[in-house]
C-alpha positions in Angstrom: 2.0 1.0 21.8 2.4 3.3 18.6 1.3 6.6 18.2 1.5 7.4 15.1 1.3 11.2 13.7 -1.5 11.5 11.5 -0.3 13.8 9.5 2.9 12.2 8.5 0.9 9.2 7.4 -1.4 11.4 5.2 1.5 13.2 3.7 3.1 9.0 3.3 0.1 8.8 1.8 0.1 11.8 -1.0 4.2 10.9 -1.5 2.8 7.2 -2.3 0.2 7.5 -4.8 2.2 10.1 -6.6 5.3 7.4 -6.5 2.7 4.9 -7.7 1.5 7.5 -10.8 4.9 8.2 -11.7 5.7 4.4 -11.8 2.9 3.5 -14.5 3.0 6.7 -15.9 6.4 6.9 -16.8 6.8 3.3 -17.0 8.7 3.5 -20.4 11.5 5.5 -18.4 12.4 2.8 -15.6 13.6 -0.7 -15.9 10.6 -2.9 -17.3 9.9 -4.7 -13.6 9.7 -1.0 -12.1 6.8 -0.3 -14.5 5.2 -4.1 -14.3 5.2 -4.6 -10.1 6.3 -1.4 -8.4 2.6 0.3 -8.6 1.1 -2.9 -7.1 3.5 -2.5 -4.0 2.9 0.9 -3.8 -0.7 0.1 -3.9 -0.5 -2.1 -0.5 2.0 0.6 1.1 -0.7 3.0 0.8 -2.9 0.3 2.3 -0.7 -0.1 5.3 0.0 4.1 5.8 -4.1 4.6 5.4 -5.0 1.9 7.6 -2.2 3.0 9.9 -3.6 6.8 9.4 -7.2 5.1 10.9 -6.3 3.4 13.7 -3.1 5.1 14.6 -2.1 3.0 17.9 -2.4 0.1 16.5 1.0 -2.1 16.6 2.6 -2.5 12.8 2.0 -6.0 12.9 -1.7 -5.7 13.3 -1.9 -2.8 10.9 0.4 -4.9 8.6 -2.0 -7.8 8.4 -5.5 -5.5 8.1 -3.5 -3.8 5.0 -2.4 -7.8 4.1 -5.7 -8.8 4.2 -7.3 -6.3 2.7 -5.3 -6.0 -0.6 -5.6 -9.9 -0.9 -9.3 -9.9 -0.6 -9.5 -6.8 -3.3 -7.0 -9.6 -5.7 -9.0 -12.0 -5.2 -12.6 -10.1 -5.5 -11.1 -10.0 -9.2 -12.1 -13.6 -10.1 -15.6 -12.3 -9.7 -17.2 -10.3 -12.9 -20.6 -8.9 -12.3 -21.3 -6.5 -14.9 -21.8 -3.3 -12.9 -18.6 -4.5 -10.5 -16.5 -4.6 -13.9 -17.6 -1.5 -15.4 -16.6 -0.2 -12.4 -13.9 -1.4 -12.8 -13.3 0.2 -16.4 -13.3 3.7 -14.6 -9.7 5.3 -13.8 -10.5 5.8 -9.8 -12.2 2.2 -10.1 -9.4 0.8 -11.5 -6.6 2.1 -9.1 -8.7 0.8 -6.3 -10.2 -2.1 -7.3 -8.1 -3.2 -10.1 -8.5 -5.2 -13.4 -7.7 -8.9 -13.4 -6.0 -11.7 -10.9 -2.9 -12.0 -11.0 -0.5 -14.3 -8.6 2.3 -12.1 -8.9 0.0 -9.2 -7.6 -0.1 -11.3 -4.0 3.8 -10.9 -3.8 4.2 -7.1 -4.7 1.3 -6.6 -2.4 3.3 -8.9 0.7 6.1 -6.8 -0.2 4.8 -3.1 0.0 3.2 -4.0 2.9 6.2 -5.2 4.5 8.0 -2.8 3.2 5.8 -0.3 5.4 6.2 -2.5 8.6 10.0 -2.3 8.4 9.8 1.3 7.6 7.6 1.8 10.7 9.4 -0.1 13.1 13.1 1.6 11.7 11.3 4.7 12.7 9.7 4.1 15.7 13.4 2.6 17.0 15.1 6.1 16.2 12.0 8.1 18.0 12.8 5.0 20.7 16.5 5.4 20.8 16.1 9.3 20.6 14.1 9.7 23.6 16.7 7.3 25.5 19.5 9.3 24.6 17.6 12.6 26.0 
């Protein structure tokens, strides 16, 4: 079972978005792919550390596929345009959340942030695992 600090995950959390600012922000300073996917896998690691922040023993694998599923049903809600759902969508906080338009590619930077934040997990909870062994 994890038990996960909840204050480390809302600090992941701050250190995440403000990653996933910089990397559209600054876009014209990294590598062009840095600017085009890294804010959409950032998007789904926040996912994964807020969902993990709510439900704190859950294992990474089930907080892994909530985040998963959740960033793939906000992709896909894009295929459907209601006016007042798209001029949400036209606001800034709308936009980060929701976002603009499909995109396949978004499915993979989103299966990659998230398990990017599974392996980061389970790396830690090891060390915690192999530290209190060693004690």
């Amino acid at each position: 079972m994890v038990n996960r600090n909840r204050m480390w995950y809302g600090g992941l959390s701050l250190l995440t978005i403000a990653l996933g600012v910089a990397s559209r922000r600054f876009a014209p300073l990294w590598p062009a792919w840095v600017g085009t996917y890294a804010g959409d896998a950032l998007w789904a690691l926040l996912v994964f550390w807020l969902v993990g922040l709510g439900w704190p023993r859950w294992g990474s694998g089930r907080v892994g596929a909530v985040a998963l599923s959740f960033a793939f049903g906000t992709e896909f809600s894009q295929l459907y345009h209601a006016p007042w759902l798209d001029a949400l969508r036209h606001t800034w906080p709308g936009s980060l959340v929701l976002g603009q338009g499909f995109l396949w590619s978004d499915l993979l930077c989103y299966t990659l942030g998230v398990l990017a934040g599974v392996g980061l997990e389970r790396v830690w909870q090891g060390r915690k695992s192999s530290a209190v062994g060693q004690a």
